[in-house]
C-alpha positions as CSV (number, residue, x, y, z in Angstrom):
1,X,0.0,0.0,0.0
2,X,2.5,2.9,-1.0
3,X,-0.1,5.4,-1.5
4,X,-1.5,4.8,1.6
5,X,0.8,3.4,5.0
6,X,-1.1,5.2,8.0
7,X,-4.4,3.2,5.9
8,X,-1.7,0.0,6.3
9,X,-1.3,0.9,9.8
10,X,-4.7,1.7,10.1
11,X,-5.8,-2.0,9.3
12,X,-3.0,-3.3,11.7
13,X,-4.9,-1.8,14.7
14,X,-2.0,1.0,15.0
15,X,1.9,1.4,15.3
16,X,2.7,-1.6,17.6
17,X,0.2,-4.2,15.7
18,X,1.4,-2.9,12.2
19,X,5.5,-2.8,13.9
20,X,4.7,-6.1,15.0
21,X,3.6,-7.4,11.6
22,X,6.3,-5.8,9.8
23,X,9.2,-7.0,12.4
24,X,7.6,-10.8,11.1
25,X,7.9,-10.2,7.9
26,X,11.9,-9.5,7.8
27,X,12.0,-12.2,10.3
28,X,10.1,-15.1,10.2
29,X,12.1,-17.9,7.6
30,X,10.7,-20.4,5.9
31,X,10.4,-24.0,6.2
32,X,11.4,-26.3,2.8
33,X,9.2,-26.4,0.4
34,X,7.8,-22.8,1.2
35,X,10.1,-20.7,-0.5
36,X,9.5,-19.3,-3.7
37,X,11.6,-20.6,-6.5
38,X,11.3,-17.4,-8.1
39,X,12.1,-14.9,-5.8
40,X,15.4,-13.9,-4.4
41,X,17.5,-12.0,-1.9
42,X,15.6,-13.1,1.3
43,X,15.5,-11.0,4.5
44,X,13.4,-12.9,6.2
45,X,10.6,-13.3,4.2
46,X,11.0,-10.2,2.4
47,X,12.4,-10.5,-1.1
48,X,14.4,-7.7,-2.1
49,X,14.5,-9.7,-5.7
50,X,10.4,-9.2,-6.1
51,X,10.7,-5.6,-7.1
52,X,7.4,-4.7,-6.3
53,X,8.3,-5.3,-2.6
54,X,11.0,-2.3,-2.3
55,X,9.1,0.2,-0.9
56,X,8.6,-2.3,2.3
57,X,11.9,-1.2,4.0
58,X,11.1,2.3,3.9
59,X,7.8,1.4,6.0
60,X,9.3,1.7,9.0
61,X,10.0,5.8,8.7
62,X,6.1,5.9,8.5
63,X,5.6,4.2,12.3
64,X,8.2,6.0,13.8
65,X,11.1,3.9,13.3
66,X,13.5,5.4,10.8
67,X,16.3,3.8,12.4
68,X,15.2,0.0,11.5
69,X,14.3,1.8,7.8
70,X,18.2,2.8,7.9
71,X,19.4,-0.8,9.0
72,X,17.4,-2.9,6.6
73,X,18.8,-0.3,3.9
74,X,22.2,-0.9,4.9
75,X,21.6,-4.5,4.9
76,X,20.3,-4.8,1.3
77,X,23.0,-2.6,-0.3
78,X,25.6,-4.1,0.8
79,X,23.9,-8.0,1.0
80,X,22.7,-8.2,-2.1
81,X,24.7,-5.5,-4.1
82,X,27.9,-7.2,-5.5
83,X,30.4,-5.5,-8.1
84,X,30.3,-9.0,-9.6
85,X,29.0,-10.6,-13.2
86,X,25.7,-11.5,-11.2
87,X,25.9,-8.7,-8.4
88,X,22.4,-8.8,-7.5
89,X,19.8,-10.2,-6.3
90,X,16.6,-10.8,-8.8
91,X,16.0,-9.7,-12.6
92,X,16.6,-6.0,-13.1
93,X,12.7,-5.3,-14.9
94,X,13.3,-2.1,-16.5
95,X,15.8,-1.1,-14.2
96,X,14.2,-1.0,-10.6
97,X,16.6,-3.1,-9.1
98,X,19.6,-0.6,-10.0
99,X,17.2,2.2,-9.7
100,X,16.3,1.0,-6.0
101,X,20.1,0.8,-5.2
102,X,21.1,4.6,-6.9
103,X,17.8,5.9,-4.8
104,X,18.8,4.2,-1.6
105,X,22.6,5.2,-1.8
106,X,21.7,9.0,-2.0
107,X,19.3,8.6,1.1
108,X,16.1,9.1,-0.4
109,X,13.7,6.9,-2.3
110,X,10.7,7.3,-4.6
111,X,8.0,5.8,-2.0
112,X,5.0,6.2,-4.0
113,X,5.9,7.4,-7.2
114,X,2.9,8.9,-8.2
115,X,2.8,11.5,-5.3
116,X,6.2,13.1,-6.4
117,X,7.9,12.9,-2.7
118,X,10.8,10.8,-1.9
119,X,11.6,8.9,1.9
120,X,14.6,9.4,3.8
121,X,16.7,6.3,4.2
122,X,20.7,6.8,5.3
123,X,23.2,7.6,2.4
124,X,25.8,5.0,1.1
125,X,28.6,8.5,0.2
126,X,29.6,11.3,2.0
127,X,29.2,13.8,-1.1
128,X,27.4,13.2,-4.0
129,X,25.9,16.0,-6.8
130,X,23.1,15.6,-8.7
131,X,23.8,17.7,-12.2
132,X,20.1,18.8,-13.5
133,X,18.6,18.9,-16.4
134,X,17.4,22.5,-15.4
135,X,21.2,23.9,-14.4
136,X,20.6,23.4,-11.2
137,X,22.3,21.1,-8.6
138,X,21.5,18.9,-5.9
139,X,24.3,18.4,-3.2
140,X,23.8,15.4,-0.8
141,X,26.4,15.5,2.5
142,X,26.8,12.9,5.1
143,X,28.5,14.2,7.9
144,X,30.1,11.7,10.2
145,X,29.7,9.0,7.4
146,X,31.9,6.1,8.1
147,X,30.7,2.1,6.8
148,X,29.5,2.0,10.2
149,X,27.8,4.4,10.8
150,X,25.0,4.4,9.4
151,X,22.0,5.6,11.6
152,X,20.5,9.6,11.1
153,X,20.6,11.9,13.6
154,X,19.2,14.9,11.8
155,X,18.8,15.6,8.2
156,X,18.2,19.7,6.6
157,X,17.6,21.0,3.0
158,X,18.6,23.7,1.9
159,X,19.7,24.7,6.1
160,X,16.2,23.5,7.7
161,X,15.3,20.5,9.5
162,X,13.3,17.8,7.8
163,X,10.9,16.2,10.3
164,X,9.0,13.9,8.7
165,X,11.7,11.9,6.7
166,X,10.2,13.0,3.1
167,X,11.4,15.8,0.5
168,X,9.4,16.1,-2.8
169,X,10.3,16.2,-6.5
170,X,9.9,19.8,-6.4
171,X,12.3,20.4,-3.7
172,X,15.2,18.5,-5.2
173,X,14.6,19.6,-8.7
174,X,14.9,23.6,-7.3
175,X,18.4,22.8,-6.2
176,X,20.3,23.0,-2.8
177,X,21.7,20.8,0.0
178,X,20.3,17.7,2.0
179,X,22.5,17.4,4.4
180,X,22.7,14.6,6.6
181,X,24.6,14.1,9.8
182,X,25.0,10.3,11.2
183,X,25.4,9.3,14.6
């Protein structure tokens, strides 16, 4: 439900029925002869190889847990993200798998595509610039960024303090700095 997680949350009885549901589903494993043949890169039974799943991780920004958002992030990138022949998991459809990975390694990802705003997440670089198509740029910083660390402890555009974990289209495509700062 990407165009709709408090209605997710909603249907879960609230935060700590829908947190509970969601913790099961990057943790509960299954049993031979359960697992889909077809799908790939398993966190549980999450399967960062089904594309349509990739929103899922960012779910966890919307009950108040950005910081599980941030570790399952980590996790994929660098789990099932290889500079090999056969570096990841699933079949890149159109390009979502590598589109998922550039999104999630600037710290921000197309949620719900259709309503032009974009999740926080945790960035994989300490600097990277986004050259427009309008002249403009977009500079993303990560203060404090080490492999380690990999939590957020405050993130501003453009010098002001971005509360709800979301920028829009329009934001980015007007230029500036996101600037994260990891603790």
């Amino acid at each position: 439900m990407p165009q709709d997680p408090q209605g997710l949350i909603d249907l879960f009885g609230g935060t700590k029925g829908f947190l509970k549901k969601l913790d099961e589903n990057f943790s509960l494993t299954a049993t031979s002869g359960e697992v889909n043949g077809n799908a790939s890169g398993f966190i549980g039974q999450y399967a960062h190889g089904n594309e349509p799943s990739h929103h899922t991780v960012y779910l966890y920004n919307f009950a108040g847990k950005p910081e599980r958002t941030q570790e399952l992030v980590e996790q994929v990138r660098s789990e099932f993200y290889r500079a090999t022949p056969c570096g990841y998991a699933g079949n890149d459809d159109c390009g979502q798998m590598s589109a998922w990975y550039i999104f999630s390694s600037l710290g921000f990802y197309p949620f719900h595509a259709g309503s032009a705003e974009y999740v926080i997440g945790t960035p994989l670089f300490t600097k990277a610039t986004l050259h427009l198509e309008n002249g403009n740029d977009f500079v993303i910083t990560a203060k404090n960024k080490t492999p380690e660390r990999i939590h957020v402890k405050s993130v501003k555009l453009n010098g002001k303090p971005i509360k709800d974990y979301k920028i829009t289209h329009q934001q980015i495509i007007s230029g500036g700095t996101l600037e994260f700062i990891l603790k």
